[in-house]
Legacy VTK file of the C-alpha trace (Angstrom):
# vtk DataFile Version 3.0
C-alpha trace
ASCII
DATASET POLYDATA
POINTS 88 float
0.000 0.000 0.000
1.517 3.454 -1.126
2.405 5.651 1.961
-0.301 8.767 0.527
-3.053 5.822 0.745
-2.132 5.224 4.024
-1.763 8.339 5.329
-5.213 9.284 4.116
-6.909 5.972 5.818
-5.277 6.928 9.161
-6.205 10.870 9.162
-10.300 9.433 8.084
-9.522 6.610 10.298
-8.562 9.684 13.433
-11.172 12.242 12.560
-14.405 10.835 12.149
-15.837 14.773 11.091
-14.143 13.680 7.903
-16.609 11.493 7.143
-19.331 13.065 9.245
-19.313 15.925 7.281
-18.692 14.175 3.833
-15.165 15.834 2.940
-13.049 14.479 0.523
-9.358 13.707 1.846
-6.031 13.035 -0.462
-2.254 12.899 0.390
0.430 13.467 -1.780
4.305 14.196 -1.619
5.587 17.169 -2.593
9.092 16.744 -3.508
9.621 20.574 -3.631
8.712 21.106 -0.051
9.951 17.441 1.396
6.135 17.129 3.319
2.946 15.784 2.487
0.428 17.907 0.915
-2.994 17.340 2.350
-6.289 18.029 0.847
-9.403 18.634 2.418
-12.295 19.436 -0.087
-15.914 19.733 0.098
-17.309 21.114 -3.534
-15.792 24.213 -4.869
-13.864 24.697 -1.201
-10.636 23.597 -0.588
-7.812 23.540 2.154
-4.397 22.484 1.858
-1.780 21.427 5.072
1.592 20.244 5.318
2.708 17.050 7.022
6.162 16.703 7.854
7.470 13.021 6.757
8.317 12.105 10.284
4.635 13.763 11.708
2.938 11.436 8.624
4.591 8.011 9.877
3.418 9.042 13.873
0.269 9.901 11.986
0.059 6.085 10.001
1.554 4.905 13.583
-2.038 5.926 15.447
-0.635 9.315 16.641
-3.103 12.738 16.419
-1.751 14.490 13.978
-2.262 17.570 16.031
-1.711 20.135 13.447
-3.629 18.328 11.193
-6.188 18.146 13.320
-6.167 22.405 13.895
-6.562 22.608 10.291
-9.394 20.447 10.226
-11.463 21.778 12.985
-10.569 25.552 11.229
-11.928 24.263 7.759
-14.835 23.183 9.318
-15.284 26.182 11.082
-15.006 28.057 7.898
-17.091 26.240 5.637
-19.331 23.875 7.758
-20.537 25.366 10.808
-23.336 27.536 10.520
-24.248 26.321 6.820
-25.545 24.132 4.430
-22.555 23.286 3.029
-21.939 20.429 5.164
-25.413 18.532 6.084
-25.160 15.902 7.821
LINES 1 89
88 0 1 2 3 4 5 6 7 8 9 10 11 12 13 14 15 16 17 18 19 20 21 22 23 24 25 26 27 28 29 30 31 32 33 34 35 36 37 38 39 40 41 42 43 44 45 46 47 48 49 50 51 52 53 54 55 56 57 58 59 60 61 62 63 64 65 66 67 68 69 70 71 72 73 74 75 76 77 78 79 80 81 82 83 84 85 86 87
């Protein structure tokens, strides 16, 4: 299994709002910056977040990925809470 799929399992696997609020997740490696690139993405909105390699393996481990996780809760702020965008 690639180490993007992976990642993206564990961070839906860790934050159940992911799925609870129907956003799309996707990993990739940017060999530019040396960190994963993290997508979160409901319709036309979209957030990225860097994960640094070591932070992504604690992540895959079972770890929070605690600034992750701040990124998450602020995207939701921003487009969720409050709206239609993200019925449950």
């Amino acid at each position: 299994m690639r180490v993007g799929t992976q990642i993206t399992e564990k961070i839906i696997e860790l934050y159940p709002e992911i799925k609870k609020f129907n956003l799309d997740v996707t990993a990739e490696f940017s060999d530019e910056k040396n960190e994963w690139i993290i997508t979160l993405s409901k319709g036309k909105e979209t957030l990225q977040t860097h994960i640094k390699t070591g932070d992504a393996l604690k992540c895959i481990e079972g770890e929070k990925c605690v600034y992750f996780g701040n990124q998450l809760m602020g995207f939701i702020d921003a487009y969720c809470s409050g709206s239609d965008a993200c019925k449950i």
